[in-house]
N, C-alpha and C positions, 0 to 999 in steps of 0.2 A: 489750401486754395491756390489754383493753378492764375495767375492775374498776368494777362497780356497786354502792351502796350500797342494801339496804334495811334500816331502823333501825327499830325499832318497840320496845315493850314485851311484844307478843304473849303475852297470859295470861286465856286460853290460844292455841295457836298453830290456826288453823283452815284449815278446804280454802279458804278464801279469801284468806289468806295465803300459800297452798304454790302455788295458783294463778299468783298475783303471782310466786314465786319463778320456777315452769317455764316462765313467759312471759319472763322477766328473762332466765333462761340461756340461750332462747333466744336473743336479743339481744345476749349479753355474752358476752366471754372468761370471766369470771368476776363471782359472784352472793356478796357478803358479806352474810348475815344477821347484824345486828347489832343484840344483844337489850340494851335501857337500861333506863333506873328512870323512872317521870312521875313526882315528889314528891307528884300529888297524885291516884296511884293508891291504893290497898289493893289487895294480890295475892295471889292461891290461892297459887302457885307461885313458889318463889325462884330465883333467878339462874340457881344450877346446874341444877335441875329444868326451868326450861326451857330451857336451852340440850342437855339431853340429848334431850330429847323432839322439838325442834326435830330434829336431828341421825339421830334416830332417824325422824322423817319424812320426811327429806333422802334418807337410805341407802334406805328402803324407797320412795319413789319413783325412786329410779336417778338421781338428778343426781350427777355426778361432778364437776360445777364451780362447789359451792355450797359455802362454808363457814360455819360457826358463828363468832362470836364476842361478846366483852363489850364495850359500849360505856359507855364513864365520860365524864362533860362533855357539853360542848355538841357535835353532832351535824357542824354542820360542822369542828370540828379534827378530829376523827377521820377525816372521809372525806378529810381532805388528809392526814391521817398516813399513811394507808394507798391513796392515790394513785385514789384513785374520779375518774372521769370522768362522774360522773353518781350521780343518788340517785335511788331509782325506789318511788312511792306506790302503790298501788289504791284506787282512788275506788270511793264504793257508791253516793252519790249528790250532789247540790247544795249540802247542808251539808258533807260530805268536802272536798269541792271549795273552799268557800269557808275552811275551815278549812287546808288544804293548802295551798293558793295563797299567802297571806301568810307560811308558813313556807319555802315556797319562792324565794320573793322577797327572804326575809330571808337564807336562805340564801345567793342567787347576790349580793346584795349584802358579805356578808360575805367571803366564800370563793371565789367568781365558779364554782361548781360547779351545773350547772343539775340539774333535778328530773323524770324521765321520769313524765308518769300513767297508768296502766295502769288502765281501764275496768275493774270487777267485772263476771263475767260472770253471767248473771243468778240461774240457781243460789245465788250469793254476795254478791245485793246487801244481801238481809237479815242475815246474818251479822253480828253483833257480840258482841264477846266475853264482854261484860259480860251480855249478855241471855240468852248462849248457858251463861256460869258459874252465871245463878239459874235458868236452866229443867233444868240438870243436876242442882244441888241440891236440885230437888222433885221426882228421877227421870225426868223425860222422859229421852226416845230421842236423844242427840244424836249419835246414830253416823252419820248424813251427813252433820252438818257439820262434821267434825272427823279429820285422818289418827288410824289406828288405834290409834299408839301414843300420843297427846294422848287419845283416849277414854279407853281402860286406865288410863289414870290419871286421870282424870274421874272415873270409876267408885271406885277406892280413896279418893282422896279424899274423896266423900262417901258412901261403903259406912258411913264413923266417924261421920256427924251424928248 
C-alpha cells in the first residue's frame, strides 16, 4: 500500500485543495488528509467542522481512497505513524515553493519521507484561503472556488455577521 500524506490546516478547505487530493489518488493507493492546527493561525472553522466538511467533499467528489484525519504534533511523526511513503504539497506559485521546499527538506532530513509538488492548476493558482475567508465575509460569490459543501457553510457562517 502506497499511503500519501497531505497535511494542511485547510480553513477553509478549497477546489484547490480537492484538486491536490484527486490528483494524489490518482497516484496513490491511498490519499490521508490530514487537517493540523498552525499556532499561528486564527480559524473560521474548528477541528471537527472541518474535518466533516473536508469528508463531505471527499464523498461528493467520489474518492473512495481518501480519508479524513487529525493530525496533532510535528507532521513528520505522524506520517511515520501512519506509514506515508511520501507527503504531497500544491504549489500556487514561487513564494509556495520556496516556502515548501525548506519544509520539505526539513522533513526528509528528519524522517527521510520525501515531498510530492503537485503544480496548482491555473484555475487555482489564486486561491487562498485567507483572501477567499474575507471576500466571503463581505458577500462575494465564492461558489467556484470552493466544493459545495465548504460554500454552505461559508454562507452560515457569515449569514450571523
Amino acid at each position: 500500500m502506497r499511503r500519501v500524506l497531505f497535511p494542511g490546516s485547510f480553513d477553509p478547505f478549497t477546489n484547490g485543495h480537492l484538486d491536490v487530493v484527486k490528483r494524489a489518488a490518482d497516484m496513490f493507493d491511498e490519499v490521508v488528509v490530514a487537517v493540523g492546527t498552525n499556532m499561528s493561525k486564527k480559524y473560521l472553522f474548528n477541528g471537527a467542522e472541518k474535518i466533516a466538511l473536508i469528508e463531505a467533499s471527499i464523498a461528493e467528489a467520489a474518492l473512495s481512497n481518501v480519508k479524513v484525519m487529525t493530525l496533532d504534533g510535528l507532521t513528520i511523526n505522524f506520517a511515520q505513524k501512519i506509514g506515508a511513503v511520501a507527503m504531497v504539497r500544491g504549489l500556487r506559485n514561487e513564494a509556495d515553493y520556496l516556502y515548501e521546499r525548506d519544509i520539505a527538506e526539513m522533513n526528509e532530513r528528519l524522517g527521510g519521507v520525501e515531498t510530492v509538488f503537485l503544480m496548482a492548476k491555473p484555475e487555482n493558482q489564486n486561491i487562498s484561503s485567507s483572501i477567499l475567508k474575507e471576500v466571503a465575509y463581505f458577500g462575494a460569490d465564492v461558489s467556484a472556488l470552493v466544493p459545495g459543501p465548504v460554500y454552505t457553510a461559508l454562507q452560515e457562517k457569515f449569514e450571523k455577521k
